[in-house]
Gaussian input, Z-matrix of N, CA and C with variables (Angstrom, degrees):
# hf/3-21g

backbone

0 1
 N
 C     1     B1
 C     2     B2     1     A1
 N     3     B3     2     A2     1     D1
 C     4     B4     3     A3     2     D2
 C     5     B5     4     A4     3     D3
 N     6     B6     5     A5     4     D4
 C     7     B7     6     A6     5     D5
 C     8     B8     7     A7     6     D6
 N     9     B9     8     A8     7     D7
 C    10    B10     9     A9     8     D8
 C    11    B11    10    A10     9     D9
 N    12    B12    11    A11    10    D10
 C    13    B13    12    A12    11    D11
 C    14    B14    13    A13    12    D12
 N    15    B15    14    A14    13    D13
 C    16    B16    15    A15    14    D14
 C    17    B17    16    A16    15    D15
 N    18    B18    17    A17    16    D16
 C    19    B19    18    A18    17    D17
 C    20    B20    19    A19    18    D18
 N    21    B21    20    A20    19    D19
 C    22    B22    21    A21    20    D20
 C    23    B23    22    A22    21    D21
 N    24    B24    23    A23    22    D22
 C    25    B25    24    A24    23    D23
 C    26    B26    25    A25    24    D24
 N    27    B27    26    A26    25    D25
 C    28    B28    27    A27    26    D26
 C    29    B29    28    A28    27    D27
 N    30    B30    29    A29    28    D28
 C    31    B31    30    A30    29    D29
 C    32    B32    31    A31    30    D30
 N    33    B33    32    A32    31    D31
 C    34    B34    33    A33    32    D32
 C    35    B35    34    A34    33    D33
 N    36    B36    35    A35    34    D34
 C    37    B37    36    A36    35    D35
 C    38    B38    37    A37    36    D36
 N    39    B39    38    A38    37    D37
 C    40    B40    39    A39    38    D38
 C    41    B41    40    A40    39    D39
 N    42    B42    41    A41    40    D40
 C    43    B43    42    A42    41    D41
 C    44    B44    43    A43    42    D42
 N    45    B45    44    A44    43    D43
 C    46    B46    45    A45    44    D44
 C    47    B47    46    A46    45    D45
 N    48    B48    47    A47    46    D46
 C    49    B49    48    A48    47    D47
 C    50    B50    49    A49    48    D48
 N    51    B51    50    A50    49    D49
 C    52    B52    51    A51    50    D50
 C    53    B53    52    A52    51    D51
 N    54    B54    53    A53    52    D52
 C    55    B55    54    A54    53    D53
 C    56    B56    55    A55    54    D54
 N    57    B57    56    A56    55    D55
 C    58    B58    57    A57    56    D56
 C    59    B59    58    A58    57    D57
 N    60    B60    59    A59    58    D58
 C    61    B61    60    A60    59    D59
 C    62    B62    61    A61    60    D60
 N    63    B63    62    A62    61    D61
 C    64    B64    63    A63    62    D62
 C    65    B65    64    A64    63    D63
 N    66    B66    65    A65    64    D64
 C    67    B67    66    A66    65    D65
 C    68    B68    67    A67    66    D66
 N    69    B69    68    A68    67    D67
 C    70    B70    69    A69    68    D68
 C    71    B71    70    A70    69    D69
 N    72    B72    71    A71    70    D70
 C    73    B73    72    A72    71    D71
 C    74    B74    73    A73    72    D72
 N    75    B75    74    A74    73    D73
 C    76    B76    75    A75    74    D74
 C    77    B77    76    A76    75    D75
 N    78    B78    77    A77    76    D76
 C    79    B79    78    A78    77    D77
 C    80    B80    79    A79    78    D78
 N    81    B81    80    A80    79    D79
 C    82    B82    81    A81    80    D80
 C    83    B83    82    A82    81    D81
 N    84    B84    83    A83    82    D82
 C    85    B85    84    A84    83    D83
 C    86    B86    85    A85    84    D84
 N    87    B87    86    A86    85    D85
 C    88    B88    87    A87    86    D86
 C    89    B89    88    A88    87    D87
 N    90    B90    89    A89    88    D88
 C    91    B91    90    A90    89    D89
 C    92    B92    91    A91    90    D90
 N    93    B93    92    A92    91    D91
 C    94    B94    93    A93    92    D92
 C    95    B95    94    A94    93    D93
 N    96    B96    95    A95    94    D94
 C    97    B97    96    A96    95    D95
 C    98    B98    97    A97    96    D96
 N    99    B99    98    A98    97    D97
 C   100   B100    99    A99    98    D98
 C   101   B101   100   A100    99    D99
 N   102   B102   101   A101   100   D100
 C   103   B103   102   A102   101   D101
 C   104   B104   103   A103   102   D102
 N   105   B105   104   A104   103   D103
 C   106   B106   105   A105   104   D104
 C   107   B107   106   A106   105   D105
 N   108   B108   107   A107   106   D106
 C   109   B109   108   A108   107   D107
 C   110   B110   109   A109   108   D108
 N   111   B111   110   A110   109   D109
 C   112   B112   111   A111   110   D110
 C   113   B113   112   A112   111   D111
 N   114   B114   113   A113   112   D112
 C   115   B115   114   A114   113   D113
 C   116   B116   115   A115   114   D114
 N   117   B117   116   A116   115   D115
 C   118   B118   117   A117   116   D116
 C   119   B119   118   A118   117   D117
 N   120   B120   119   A119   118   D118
 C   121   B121   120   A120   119   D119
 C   122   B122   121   A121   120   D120
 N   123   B123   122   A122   121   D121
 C   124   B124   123   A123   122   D122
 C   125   B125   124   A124   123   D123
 N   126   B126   125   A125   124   D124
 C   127   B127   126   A126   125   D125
 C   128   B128   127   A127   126   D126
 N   129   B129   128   A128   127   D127
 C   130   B130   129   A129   128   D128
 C   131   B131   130   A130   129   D129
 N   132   B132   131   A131   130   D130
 C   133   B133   132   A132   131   D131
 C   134   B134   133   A133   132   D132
 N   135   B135   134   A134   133   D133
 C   136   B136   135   A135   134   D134
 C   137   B137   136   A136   135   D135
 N   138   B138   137   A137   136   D136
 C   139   B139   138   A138   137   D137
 C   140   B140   139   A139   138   D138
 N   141   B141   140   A140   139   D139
 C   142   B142   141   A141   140   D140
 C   143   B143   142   A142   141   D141
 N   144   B144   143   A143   142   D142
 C   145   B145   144   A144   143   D143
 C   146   B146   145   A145   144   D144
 N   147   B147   146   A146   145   D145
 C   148   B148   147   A147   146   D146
 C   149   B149   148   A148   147   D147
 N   150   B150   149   A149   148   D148
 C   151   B151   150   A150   149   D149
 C   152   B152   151   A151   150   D150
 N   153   B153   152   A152   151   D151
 C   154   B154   153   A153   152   D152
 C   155   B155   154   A154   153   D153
 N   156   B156   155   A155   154   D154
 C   157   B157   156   A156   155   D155
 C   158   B158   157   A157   156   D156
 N   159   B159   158   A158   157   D157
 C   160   B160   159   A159   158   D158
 C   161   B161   160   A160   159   D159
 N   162   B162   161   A161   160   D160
 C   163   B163   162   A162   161   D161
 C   164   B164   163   A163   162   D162
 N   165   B165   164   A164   163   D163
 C   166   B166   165   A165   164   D164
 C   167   B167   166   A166   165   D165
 N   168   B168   167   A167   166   D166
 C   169   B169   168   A168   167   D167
 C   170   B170   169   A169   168   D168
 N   171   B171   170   A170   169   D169
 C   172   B172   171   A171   170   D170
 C   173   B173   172   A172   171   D171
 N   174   B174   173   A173   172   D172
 C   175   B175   174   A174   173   D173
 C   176   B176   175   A175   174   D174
 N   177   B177   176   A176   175   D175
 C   178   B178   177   A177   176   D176
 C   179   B179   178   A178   177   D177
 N   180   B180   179   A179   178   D178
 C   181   B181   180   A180   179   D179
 C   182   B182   181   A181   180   D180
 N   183   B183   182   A182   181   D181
 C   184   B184   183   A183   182   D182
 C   185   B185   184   A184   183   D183
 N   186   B186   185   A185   184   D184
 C   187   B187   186   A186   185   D185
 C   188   B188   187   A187   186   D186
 N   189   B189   188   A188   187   D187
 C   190   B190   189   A189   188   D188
 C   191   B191   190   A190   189   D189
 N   192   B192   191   A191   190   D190
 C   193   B193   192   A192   191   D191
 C   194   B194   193   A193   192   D192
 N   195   B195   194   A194   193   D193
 C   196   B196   195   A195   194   D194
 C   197   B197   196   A196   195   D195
 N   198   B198   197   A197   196   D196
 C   199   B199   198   A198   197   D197
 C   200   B200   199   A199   198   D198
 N   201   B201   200   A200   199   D199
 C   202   B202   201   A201   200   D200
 C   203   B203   202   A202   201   D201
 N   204   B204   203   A203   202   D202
 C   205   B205   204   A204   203   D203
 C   206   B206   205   A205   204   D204
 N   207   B207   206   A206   205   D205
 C   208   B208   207   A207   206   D206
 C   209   B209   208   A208   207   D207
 N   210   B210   209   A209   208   D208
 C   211   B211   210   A210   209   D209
 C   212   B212   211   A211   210   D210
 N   213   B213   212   A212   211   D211
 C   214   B214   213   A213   212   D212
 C   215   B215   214   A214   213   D213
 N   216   B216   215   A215   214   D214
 C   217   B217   216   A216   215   D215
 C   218   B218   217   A217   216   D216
 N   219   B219   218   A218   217   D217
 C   220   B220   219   A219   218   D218
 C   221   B221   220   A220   219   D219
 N   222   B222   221   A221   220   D220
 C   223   B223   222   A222   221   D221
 C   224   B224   223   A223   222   D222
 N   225   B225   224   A224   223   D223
 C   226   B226   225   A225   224   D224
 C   227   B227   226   A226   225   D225

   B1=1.4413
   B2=1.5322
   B3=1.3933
   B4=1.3552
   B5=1.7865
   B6=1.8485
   B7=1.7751
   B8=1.4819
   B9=1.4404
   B10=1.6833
   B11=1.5628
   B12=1.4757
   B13=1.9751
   B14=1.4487
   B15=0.9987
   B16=1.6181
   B17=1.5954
   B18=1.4344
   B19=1.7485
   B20=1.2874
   B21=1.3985
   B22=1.4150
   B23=1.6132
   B24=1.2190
   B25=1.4493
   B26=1.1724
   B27=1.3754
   B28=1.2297
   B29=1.6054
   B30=1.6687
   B31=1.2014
   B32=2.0601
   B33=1.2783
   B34=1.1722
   B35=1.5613
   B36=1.1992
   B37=1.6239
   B38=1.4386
   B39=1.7791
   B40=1.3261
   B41=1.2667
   B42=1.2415
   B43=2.1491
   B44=1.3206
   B45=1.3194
   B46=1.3914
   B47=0.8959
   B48=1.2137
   B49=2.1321
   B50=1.9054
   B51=1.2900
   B52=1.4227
   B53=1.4315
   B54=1.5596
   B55=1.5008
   B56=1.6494
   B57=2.0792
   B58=1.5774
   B59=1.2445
   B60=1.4838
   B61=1.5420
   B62=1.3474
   B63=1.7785
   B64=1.4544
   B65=1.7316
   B66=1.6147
   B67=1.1805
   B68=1.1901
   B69=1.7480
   B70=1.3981
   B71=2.0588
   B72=0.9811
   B73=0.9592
   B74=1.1320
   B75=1.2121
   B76=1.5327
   B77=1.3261
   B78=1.6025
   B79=1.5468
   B80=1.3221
   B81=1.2272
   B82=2.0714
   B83=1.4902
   B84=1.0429
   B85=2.0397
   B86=1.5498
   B87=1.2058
   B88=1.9243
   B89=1.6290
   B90=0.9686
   B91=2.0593
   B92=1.8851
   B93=1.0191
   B94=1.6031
   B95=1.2572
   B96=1.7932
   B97=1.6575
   B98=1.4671
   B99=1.1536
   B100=1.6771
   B101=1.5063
   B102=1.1575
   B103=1.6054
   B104=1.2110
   B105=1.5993
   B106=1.5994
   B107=1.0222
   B108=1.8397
   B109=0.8247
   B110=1.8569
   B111=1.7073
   B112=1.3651
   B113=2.0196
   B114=1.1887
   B115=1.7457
   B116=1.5554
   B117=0.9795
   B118=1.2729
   B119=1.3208
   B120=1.2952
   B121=1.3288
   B122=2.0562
   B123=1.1441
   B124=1.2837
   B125=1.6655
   B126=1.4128
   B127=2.1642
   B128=1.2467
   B129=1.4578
   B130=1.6842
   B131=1.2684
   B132=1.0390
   B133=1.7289
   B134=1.1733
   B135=1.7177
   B136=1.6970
   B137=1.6451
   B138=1.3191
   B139=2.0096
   B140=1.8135
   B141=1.5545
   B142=1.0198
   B143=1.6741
   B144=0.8472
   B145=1.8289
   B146=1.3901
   B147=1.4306
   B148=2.1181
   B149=1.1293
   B150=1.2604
   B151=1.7903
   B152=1.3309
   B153=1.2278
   B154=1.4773
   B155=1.4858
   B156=1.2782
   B157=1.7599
   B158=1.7121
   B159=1.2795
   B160=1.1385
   B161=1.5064
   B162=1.3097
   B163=1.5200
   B164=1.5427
   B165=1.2026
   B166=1.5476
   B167=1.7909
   B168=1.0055
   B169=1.7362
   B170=1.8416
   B171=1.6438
   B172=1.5651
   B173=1.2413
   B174=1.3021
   B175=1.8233
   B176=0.6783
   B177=1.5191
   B178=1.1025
   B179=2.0567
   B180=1.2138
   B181=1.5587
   B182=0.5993
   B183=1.4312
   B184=1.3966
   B185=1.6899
   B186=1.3972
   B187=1.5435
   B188=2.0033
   B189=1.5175
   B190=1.3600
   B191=1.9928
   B192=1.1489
   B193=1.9637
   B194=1.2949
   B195=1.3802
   B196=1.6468
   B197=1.3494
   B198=1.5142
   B199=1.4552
   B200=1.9078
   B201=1.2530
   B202=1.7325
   B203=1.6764
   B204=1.0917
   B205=2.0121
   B206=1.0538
   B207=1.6546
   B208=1.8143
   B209=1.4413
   B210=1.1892
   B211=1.6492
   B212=1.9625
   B213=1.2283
   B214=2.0001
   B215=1.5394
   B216=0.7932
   B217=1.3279
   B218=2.0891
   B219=1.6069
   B220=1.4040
   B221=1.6832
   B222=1.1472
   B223=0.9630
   B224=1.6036
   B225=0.9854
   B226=2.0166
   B227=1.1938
   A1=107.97
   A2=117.62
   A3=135.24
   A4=88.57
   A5=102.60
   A6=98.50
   A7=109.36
   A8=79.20
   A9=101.25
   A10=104.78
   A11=134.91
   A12=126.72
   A13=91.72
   A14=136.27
   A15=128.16
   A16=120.01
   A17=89.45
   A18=96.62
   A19=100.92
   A20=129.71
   A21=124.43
   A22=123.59
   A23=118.75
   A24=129.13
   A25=109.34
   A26=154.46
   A27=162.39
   A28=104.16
   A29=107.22
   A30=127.60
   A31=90.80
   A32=115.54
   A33=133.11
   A34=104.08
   A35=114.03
   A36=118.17
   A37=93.03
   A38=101.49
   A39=121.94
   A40=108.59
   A41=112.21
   A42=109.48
   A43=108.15
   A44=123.46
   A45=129.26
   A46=110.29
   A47=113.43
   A48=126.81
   A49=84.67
   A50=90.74
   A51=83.49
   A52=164.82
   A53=108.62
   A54=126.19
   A55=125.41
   A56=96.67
   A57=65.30
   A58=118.43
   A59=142.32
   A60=130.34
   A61=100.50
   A62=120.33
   A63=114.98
   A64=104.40
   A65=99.10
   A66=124.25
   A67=110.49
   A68=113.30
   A69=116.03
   A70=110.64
   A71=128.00
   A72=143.53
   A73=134.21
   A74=164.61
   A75=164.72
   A76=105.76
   A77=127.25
   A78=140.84
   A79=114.33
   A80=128.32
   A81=104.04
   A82=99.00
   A83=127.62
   A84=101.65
   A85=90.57
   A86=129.41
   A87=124.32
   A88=83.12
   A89=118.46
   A90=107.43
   A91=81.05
   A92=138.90
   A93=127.83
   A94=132.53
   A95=89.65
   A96=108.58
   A97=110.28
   A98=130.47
   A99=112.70
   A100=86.33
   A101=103.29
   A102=125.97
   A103=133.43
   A104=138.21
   A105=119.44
   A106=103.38
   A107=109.02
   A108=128.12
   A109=88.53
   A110=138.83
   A111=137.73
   A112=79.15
   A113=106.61
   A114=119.95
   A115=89.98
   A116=140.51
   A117=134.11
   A118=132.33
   A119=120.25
   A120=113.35
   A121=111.22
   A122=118.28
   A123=136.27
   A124=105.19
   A125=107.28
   A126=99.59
   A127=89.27
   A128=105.85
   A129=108.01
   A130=121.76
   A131=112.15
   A132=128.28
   A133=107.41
   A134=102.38
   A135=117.40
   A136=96.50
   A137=104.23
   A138=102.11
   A139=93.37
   A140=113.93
   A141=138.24
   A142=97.86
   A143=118.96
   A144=136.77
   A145=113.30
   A146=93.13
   A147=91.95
   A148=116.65
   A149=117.67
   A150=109.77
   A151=113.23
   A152=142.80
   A153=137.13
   A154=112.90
   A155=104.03
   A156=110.40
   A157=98.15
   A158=122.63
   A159=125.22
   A160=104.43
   A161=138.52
   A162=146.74
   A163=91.52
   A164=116.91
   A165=106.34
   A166=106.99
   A167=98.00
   A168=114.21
   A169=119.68
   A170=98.94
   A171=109.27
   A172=101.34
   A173=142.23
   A174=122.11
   A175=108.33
   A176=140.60
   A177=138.55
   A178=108.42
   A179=113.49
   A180=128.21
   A181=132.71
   A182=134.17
   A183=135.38
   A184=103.72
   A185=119.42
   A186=108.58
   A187=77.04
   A188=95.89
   A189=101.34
   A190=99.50
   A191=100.79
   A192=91.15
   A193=95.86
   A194=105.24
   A195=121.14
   A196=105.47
   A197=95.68
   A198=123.49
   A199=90.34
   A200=73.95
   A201=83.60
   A202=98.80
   A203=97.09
   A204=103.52
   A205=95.90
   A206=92.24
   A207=115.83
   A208=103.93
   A209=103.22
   A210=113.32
   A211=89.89
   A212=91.95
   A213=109.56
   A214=92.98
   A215=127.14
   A216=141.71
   A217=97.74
   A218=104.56
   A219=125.98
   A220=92.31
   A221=120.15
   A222=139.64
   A223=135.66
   A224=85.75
   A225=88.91
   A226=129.28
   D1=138.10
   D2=-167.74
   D3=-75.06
   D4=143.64
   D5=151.13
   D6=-74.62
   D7=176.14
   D8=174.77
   D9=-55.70
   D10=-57.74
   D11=-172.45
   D12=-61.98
   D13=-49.87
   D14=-159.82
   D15=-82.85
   D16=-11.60
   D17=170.89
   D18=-94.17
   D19=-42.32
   D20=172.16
   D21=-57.03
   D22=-47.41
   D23=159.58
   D24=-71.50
   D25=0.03
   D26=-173.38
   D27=13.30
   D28=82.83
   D29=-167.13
   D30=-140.40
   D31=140.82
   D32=167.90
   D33=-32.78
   D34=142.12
   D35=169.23
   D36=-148.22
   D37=139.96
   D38=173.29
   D39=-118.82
   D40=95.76
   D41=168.28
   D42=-64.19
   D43=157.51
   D44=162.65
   D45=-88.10
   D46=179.93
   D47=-152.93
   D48=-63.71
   D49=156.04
   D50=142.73
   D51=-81.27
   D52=-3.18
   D53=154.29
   D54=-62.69
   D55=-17.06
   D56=-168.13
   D57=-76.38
   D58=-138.86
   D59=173.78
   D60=-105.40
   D61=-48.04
   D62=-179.70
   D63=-86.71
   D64=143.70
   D65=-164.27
   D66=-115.04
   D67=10.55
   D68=-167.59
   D69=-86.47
   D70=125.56
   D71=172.35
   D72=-29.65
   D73=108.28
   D74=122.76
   D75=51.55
   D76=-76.90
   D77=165.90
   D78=-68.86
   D79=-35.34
   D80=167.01
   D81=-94.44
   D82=1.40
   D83=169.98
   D84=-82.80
   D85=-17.93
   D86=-161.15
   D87=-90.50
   D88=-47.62
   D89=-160.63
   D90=-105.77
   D91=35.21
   D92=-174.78
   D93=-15.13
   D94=86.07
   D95=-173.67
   D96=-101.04
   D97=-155.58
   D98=167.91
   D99=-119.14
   D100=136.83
   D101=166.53
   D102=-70.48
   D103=66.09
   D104=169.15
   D105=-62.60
   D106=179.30
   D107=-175.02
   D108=-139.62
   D109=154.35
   D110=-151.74
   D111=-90.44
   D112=175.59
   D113=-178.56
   D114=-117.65
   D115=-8.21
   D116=170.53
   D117=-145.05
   D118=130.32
   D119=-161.16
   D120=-72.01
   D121=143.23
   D122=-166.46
   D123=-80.72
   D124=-6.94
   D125=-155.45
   D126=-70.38
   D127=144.50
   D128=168.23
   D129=92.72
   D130=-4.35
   D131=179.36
   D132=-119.77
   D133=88.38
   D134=176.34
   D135=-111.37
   D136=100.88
   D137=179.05
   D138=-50.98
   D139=-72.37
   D140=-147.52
   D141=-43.07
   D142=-56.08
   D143=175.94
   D144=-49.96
   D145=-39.60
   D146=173.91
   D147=-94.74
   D148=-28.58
   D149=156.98
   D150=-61.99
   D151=-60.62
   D152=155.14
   D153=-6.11
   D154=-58.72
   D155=-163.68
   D156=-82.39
   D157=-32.68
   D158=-173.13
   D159=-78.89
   D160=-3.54
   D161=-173.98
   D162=-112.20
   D163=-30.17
   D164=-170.24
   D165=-78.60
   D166=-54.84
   D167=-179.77
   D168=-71.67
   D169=3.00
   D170=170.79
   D171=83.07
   D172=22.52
   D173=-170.24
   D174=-120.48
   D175=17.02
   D176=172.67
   D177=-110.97
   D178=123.72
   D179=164.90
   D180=-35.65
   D181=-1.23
   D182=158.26
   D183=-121.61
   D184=29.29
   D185=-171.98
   D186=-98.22
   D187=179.40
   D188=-172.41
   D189=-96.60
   D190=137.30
   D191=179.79
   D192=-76.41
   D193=153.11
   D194=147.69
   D195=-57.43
   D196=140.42
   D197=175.41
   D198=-82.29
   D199=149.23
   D200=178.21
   D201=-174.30
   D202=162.78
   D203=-164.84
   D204=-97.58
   D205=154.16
   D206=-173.28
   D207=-71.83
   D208=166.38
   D209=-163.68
   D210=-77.98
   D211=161.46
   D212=177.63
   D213=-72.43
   D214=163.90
   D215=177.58
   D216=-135.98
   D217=111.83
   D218=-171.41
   D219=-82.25
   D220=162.24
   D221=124.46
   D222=-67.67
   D223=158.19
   D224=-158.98
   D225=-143.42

């Protein structure tokens, strides 16, 4: 998993093993930034794709409603 600068610059990141102690990355030990790493993985979380689907299927608040006719009004 990419850090946070190298996912933002979307530039290669190499972590070291996991034994060693520093966890700092390939590209911030070279420009020596401090390295996170995200707490949760991102797969599957396409905003752009569910607003799409959410504009397609009407559920979204700014999609336009179907017109559809006013209810009959019964007598009573």
């Amino acid at each position: 998993m990419a850090c946070l600068f190298c996912r933002e610059r979307k530039i290669g990141c190499i972590r070291p093993a996991e034994d060693e102690p520093d966890q700092t990355c390939n590209q911030c030990l070279r420009r020596r930034r401090s390295c996170r790493y995200p707490t949760e993985s991102r797969r599957g979380h396409h905003a752009r794709d569910r607003m799409t689907a959410r504009k397609f299927l009407g559920l979204d608040d700014d999609a336009e409603t179907p017109a559809t006719e006013p209810p009959v009004a019964t007598a009573g």
